[in-house]
Structure formats: C-alpha cells, structure tokens
N, C-alpha and C positions, 0 to 999 in steps of 0.2 A: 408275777405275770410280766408280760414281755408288751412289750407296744411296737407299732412297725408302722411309720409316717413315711407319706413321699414328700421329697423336699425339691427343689427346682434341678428340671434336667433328668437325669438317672442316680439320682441319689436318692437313698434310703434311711431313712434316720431311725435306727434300733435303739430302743430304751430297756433299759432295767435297775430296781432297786435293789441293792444288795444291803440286805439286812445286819440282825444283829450274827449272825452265823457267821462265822470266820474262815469257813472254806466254802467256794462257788466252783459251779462246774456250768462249762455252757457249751452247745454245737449246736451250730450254725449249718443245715445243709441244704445248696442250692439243687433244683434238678434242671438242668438244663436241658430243651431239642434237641436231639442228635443231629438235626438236618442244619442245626448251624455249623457242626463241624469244629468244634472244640475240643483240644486236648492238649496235652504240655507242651507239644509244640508249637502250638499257637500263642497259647497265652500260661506261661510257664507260672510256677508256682511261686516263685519269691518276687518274679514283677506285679503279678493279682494279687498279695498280699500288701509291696510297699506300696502299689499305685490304686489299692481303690479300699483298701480297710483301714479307718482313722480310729482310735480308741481315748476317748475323754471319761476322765472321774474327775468329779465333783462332789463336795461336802452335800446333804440332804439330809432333811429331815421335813416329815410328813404329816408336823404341825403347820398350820396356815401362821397362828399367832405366837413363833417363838420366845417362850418366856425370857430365854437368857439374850435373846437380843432386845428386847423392849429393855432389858434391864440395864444395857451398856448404852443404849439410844439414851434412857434417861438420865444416867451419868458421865453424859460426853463429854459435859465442860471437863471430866477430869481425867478423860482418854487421852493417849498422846492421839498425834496426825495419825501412826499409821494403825492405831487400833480404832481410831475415830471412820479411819476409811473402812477397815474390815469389818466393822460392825455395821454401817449399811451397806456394803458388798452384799453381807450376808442378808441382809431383811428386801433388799433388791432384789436376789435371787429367786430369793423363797418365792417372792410376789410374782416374778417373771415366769417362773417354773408352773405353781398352780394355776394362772391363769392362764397360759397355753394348754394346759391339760382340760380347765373346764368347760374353755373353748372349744377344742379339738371333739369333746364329747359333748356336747352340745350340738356340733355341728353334723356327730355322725351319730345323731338320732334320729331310727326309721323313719317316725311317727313324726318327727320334727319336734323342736326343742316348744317348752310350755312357756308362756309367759311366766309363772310363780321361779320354775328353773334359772331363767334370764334375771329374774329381778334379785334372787338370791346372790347370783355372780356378781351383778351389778352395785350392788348395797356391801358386800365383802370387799371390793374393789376401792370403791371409796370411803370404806373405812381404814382399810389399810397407808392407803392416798391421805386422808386426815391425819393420822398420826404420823406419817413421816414430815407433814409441813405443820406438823404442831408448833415445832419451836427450830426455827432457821441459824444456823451458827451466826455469829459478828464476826468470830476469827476469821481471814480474808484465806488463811494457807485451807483452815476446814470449809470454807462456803465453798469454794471450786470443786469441791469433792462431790458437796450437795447440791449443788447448779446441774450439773452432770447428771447424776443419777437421778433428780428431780425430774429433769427433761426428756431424759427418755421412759423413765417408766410413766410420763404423761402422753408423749407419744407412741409408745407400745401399748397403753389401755385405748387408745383411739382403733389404733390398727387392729388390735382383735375385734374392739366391738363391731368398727366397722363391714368386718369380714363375716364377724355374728351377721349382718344387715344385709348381707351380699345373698347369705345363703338363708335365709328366713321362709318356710314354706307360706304361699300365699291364702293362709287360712282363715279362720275369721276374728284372730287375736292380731295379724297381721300391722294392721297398720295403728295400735296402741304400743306393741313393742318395739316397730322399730322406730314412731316418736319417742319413746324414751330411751332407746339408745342413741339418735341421735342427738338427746340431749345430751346425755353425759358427753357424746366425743365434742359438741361445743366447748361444756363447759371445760373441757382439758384443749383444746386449742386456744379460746378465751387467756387461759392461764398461761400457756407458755407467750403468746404475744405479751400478755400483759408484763411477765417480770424479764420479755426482751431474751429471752434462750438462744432465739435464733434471728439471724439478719434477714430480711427481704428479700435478699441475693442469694440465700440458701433455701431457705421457702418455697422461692417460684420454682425452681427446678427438681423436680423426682428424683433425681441422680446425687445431686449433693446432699438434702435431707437425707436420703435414704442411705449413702455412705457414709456420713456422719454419724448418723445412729448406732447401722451398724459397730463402727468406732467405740461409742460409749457400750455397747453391749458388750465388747468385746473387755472395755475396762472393768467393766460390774462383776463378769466372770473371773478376769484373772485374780484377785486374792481369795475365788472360794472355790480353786480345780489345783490339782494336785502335779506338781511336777510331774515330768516322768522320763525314767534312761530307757531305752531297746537295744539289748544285744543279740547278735546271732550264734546259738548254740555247737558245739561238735567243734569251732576250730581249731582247737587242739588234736583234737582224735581227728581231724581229717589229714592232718599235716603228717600223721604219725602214720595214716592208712597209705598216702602218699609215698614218704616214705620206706615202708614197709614193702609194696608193693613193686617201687623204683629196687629194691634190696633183691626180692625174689625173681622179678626179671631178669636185671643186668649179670644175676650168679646165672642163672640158665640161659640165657644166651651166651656169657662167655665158657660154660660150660659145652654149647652146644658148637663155638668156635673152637675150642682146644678138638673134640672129636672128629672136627671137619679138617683138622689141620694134619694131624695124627693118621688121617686115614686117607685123604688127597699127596698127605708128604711136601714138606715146601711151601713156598709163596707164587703159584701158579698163580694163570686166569680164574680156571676153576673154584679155585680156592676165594680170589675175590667175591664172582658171584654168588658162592655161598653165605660169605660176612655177609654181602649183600641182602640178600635174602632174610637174612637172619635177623638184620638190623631192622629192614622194613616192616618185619611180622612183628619183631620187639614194639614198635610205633603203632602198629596196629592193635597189638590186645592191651598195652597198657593202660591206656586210658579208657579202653573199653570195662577191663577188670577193676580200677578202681574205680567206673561210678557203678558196676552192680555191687564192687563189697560195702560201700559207700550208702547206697539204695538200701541192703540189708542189712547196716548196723545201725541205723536213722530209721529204720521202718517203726511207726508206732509211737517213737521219741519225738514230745516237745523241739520245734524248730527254734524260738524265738522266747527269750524271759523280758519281760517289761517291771519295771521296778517304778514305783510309785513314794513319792514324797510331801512333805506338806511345805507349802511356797514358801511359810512363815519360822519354822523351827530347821527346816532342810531335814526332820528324822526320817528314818524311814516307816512307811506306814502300810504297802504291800506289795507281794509280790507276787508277779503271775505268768504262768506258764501258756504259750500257744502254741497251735498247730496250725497247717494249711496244706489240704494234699486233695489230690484228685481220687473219689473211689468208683467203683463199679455198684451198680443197684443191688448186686445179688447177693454182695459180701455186707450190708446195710443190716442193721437188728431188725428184729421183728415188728418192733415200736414204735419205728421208723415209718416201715413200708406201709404200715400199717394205717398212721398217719397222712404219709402221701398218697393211699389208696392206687397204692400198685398195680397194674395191670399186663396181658400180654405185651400189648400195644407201646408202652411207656419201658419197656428194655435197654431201649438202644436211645434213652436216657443219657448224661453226662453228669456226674452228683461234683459237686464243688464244695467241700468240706469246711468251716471253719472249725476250732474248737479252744475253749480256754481253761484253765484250773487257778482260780488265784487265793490266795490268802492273805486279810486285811487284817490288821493289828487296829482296832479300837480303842483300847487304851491311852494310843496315839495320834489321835486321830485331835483336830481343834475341840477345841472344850466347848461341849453340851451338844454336841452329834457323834452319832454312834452308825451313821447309814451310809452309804454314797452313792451315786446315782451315775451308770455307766450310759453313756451315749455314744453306739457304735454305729459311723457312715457308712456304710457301701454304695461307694461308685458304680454301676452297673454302665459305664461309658464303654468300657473295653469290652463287654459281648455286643454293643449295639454297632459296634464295625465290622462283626460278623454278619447280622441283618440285612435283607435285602432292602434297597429302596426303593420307591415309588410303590403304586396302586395297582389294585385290579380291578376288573369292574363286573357289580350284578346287578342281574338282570330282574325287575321288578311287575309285575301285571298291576295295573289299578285301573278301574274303569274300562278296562278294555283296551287299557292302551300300555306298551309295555315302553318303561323307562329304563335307561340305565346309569347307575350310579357309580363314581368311584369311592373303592372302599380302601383305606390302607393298611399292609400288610402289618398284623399283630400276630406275637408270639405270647406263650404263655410260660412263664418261669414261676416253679411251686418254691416257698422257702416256707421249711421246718424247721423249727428251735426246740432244744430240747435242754430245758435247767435245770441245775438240782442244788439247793439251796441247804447244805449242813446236812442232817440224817433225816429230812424231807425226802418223803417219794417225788418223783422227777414229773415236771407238769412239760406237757410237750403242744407245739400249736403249729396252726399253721396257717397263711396266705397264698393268695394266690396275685400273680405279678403280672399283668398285662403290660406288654413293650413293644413299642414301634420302633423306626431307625432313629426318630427324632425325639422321640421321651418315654417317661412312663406314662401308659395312660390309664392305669388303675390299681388299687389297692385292693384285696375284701381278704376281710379274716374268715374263716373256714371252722365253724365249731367241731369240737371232736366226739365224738360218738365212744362213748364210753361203755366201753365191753362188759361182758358180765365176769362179776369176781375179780375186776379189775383193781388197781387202788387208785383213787382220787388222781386227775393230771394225767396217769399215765396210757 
C-alpha cells in the first residue's frame, strides 16, 4: 500500500514498501482543472520532472526490534568506526521510521487515538530509547557517533509526542494522556540538558535547534539510502534522428535547387529568390519534422533510467525505468477512470502522468534486509503559479442578519496511484488534494469501491 502525507508548503510526501519481489511497477496520475490552463507549454515535461519529483530508497525492514542490529550493537567494541556507525544508522532509522508511522496513524484516527493505543507507542519508544543508552562507547572517535544520534532521536520522540498532544481529541481520557505524554517529552528534554547535547545559545532559538537537527537527521539517513546516477534516455537515437533528417532535407532541397536552376537557366534574380525560398522552407520543416519523428519514436518509451547503489560496497543494487508525459482522460484505462470516478463534467481535465518499472537485486542489498522503502516528493509549487490569488466573498443569513465572509480560492487535484508488486494483481488508490495559491490545504484518502468479480486492489 501506498501512504500520501503533506509536508510543508505544496509538497507531497509519497511512501512505499518494495518488498521481496524483484520487479515493481508504479503510476502516478495527476488530474488537474482545465481552468488552470496547463499544458507543455506551460510547464513542459522534463522541467515537472527535474523541478518537482525527488526519488529516495532507503534500506527497511518492518521489524521494530532488528535482530541482526541488536546483535552488532551488542558487539560494538569489536566493530570498526564505520561499521560501529552503520549499525546505529541503521537501529536510528528503523526507530525514526516507525514512530512517524505510528504517529502519523494515531493522528489520523476518526474516533481519535485511545489511550491503551498511546500508551503502547509510548512504552515501545522507550524501550527502544533504553537499549540504545544501555551501554555508552568510551571510544571518544565512536561516542561523537552516539552523542548525535542519541540527541536527536530524544528530540524527535519529543516532537512527535508533542504534536500527539497538539491534536488529542478533548474526550474524557483527555487529560490523563496527555499528562503522560508530557511526561515522557520531560523526561527526554531532562536528558539532553543533563548530558549537555546542546548550548543555551542553540536552545533558545527555533531556528537553530531546529537546523541542527535537521542536520543530524540527515546524518542518521546517509549510511542507510542508496546511492543513486539519473541518465537521460534516447540520446543516441536522437543524434542519429537529427542527423538522419539534417541527410533527407539538405538531399531535397539541393535537389529541389539543381531543378530551379536547370529550368530558370543561369544565376538570375529569379533563381536567387528561389534558393531563397527554398532554404527558408528547409528551416521551417526541419525542426518541425524532427520533434514529430522524435515524438513517435519516444512515444511509450522510458524517458529516464536511475540506477541505485549501496553507499557501503558502491555494487549495484537496482535499476529503474521512468516515465513522465502529459495524457488526455479518454486515452486513460478503465481502472483508472474508474478510480477517479469520471464524469461528463471532469473532460476537459489535464492528467499528468508519472510512471516507474524498477528492478532490485536483494542478494545485494546490506546484510539482513531484503525490503527498501521508496519516498517520492512532489513539489506541487509550479501548478500553484497557475492559481489565482486572493478571495471571494459569501454571503451568509444568521439570525436575520446577513454576513459576509471571505473565502479563499481552493482547487481540487485528484492523484491515483496504481502499483503492482511482482505477479500481484495491482492495488490502485486514491486522494483527493485540496490547493490554495499559498499551500496545501488538505489531504483525504478516498476508499475504493470494489466492483463485483473484481480481484482484490483493483
């Protein structure tokens, strides 16, 4: 299954777990307003790919308590530095990972989250917090390693609970849970003061805690995300279509100059504005002809291959094919539309396509994970300079007395995913994307109504 978070601004933060199956297939398809006025020449297709689709893998696996990293934690003194580092990279992660997930679903419970729910997260959390400050390095090159990762993952279990506490409905467990969540983020502030993590000077200010951290999270991730090269497909064959086409011209216009010359006789006037002519049509269809043969030998084909490595060995580990093109709603599968619940109305639509095919090599992947965990951004910055800005205003009756309110102008953008995971029937979903000029201003998944005779997903 697929998860679809909004992240600050118009970004979208897509997850999925790619199992033990060795080949994945995934499409991504936006439907955009027609009234915003979008098409390739607006927002062309290799700018909307480099400028707002970000593609991260990551090592995962979907044990909370990894055997084989307890077992290198426990024999650190005999790790070098940088397997000493990789081996809480890795128990960091895991910790980082599931507790934003159990957060995240916590927070988006109808009903609102139960205390017994809470308390589970909470007792998981610092058990896992216990055993990492079981046994502190002496070595001064491995403590800096553990200072680090210590600090933020005390100040990341603050931040979630916190944000737990933010959104807590005001029920009648209310104010027992969120005394016990604000005891833990004490007791993990307590701690980072007490062994000195951060200065006063970094403390008082939002801006520098909060860059800082960022910082270390960003260290905790690098030893357990996967290198990775992006080339651009076809430029061989477009050099040869270039080519080929510069070939078939220049022979028919000088062909069509030897006939002007042969039957005007001589180097007249006439004769000139003929080359003339000739030369100018030459400039006008060339380029025209190679981007349609260009158009129809790329139709369908993979724009872009991304290759995937492990930081640690540099093997390679996989390889994946993308796409990105603009389609029309009517040329869309049935599964699809079907999904986006199609209508008259919704024609004159604008669909924005992603699509991937990759293939992971597990064999080679770090020893005792066989899973990785794809987290794909999209930017949605470049449709909201389409958008109009400011408000309008309506007109409300209450009590007799009629108000008027301004409302800000929101659009609605539907995104369908559809994956297929090895010889898996393909599970397909959907959201729905509320957008203003200045953000997102809502998420909601969309269950799918599961047809009769249909197969599971689809």
């Amino acid at each position: 299954m697929i998860s679809v978070e909004r992240k600050d601004g118009f970004a979208l933060k897509i997850s999925r777990i790619l199992r033990e199956a060795t080949e994945h297939r995934l499409d991504i398809y936006l439907f955009i307003p027609g009234e915003l006025g979008l098409n390739t020449n607006v927002v062309p297709e290799e700018e909307f790919y480099h400028g707002a689709i970000h593609v991260q893998r990551t090592y995962f696996s979907d044990q909370p308590l990894l055997p084989l990293v307890h077992s290198r934690l426990a024999r650190r003194g005999k790790l070098t530095t940088e397997q000493y580092r990789l081996s809480l990279s890795l128990y960091a992660y895991q910790y980082v990972v599931g507790l934003e997930q159990s957060c995240h679903q916590l927070r988006n419970e109808k009903s609102g989250a139960g205390q017994e729910a809470i308390e589970e997260v909470i007792a998981l959390a610092q058990d896992i917090l216990r055993r990492l400050r079981r046994n502190v390095p002496t070595d001064q090159t491995l403590l800096k390693y553990y200072v680090n990762i210590d600090n933020y993952l005390s100040w990341f279990t603050e931040q979630r609970l916190l944000s737990l506490v933010a959104h807590l409905p005001r029920n009648g467990d209310y104010k027992t849970t969120k005394s016990l969540l604000l005891e833990i983020c004490d007791i993990e502030r307590r701690h980072r003061v007490t062994q000195q993590y951060n200065s006063s000077h970094t403390t008082e200010a939002l801006s520098r805690i909060s860059n800082k951290m960022r910082l270390l999270r960003r260290l905790i991730e690098y030893p357990v995300t996967l290198k990775e090269k992006t080339r651009e497909l076809g430029g061989g064959e477009q050099k040869l279509l270039k080519a080929g086409v510069t070939a078939v011209v220049m022979t028919s216009v000088s062909l069509a100059a030897y006939e002007v010359r042969e039957t005007l006789g001589g180097i007249s006037l006439m004769v000139i504005f003929a080359l003339a002519l000739l030369y100018a049509l030459r400039e006008l269809f060339k380029d025209d002809l190679r981007n349609t043969l260009w158009r129809w030998l790329r139709k369908g084909r993979p724009k872009w291959r991304r290759q995937y490595f492990d930081v640690h060995s540099n093997q390679l580990v996989g390889r994946q094919l993308e796409w990105f093109d603009y389609r029309r709603p009517s040329r869309l599968s049935e599964e699809i539309l079907a999904a986006r619940h199609a209508n008259v109305s919704q024609r004159e639509e604008v669909v924005m396509h992603y699509g991937s095919h990759s293939r992971m090599l597990p064999t080679r992947f770090l020893s005792g994970y066989e899973q990785t965990r794809e987290l794909l951004h999209l930017d949605l910055s470049l449709l909201s300079k389409l958008m109009e800005k400011g408000s309008h205003h309506v007109y409300q009756l209450k009590e007799g007395q009629v108000s008027r309110q301004p409302v800000e102008k929101r659009y609605l953008i539907n995104l369908v995913t559809r994956e297929i995971q090895g010889q898996k029937p393909p599970v397909i979903q959907r959201w729905k994307v509320v957008m203003s000029r200045s953000k997102i201003v809502e998420i909601e998944e969309i269950p799918q109504r599961k047809a009769a005779g249909s197969s599971p997903g689809s």
